[in-house]
N, C-alpha and C positions, 0 to 999 in steps of 0.2 A: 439561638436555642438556650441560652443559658438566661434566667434568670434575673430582672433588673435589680429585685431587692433580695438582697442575702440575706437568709435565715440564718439564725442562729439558738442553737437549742442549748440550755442550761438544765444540766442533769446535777441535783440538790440531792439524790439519794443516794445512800451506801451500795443499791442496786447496781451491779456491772452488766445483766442482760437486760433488754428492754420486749418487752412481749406483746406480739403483735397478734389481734385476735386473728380467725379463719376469713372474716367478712375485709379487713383492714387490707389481709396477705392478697386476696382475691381483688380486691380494688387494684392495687399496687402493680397485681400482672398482666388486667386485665390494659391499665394504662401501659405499660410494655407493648400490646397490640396496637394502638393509637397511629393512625398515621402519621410519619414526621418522630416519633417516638423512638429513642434507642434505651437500649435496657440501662445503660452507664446514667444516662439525665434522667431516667426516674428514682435510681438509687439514689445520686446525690440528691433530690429534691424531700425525698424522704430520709435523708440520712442511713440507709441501708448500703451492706456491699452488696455489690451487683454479683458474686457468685451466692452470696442469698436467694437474690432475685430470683437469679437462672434454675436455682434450685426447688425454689416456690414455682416458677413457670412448668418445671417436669412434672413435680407431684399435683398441682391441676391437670396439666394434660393426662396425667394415670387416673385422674377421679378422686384426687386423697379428701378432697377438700367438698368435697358432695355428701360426707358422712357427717362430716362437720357441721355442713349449713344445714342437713336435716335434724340437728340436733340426738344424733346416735351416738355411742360410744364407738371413738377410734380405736386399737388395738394394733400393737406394734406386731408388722409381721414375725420376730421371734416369737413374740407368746402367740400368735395365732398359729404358726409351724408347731410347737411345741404344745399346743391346745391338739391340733389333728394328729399327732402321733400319741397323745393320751386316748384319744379317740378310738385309734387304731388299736393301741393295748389293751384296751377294756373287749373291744369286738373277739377281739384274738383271747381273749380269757372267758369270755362270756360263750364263745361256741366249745370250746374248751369242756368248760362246765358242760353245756347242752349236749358234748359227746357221751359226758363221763353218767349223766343223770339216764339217759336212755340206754346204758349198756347196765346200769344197774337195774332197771326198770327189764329186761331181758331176761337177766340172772334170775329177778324174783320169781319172775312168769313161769323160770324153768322149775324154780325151788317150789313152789304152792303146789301144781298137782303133785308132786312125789309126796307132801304131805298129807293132802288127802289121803292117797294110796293107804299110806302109814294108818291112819283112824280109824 
């Protein structure tokens, strides 16, 4: 299983993370699946640690990587929790408002004909 010629990769830049696109990470898991495949010989083959791997292998199996290949914007679940409770706040303000407009809208209806009266 291992390998006859060993790689060896020479990193030349100040860069300490190396960035692997969505299409690269998906290749990488899907060789994980591979018959005869363990998650350990594909990390070393790509120089990744295999709790990367396994990491990349759950966020495929949740769909992370489907917003990616469509070319959408991903969004980190805090700001999308944080996006739906702004959401919330505006609703809750917004009927708020719609209570306070129709109870003035009342008042007026009551205050016009006494002025008529009045004329």
């Amino acid at each position: 299983m291992t390998d006859p010629s060993p790689k060896v990769e020479v990193i030349t830049s100040v860069q300490r993370r190396r960035r692997w696109s969505a299409a690269e990470k998906v290749r990488m898991v899907e060789e994980t699946y591979a018959p005869g495949a363990s998650v350990s010989s594909v990390a070393r083959q790509h120089g990744v640690n295999p709790n990367q791997l396994f990491s990349w292998r759950r966020l495929a199996a949740e769909g992370a990587y489907t917003a990616a290949a469509a070319g959408e914007e991903v969004v980190p679940a805090s700001e999308h929790r944080a996006l739906q409770q702004q959401v919330r706040e505006l609703h809750r303000l917004l009927g708020k408002k719609t209570l306070e407009a129709e109870i003035l809208k009342e008042a007026l209806q009551q205050v016009e004909p006494k002025k008529r009266l009045l004329l």
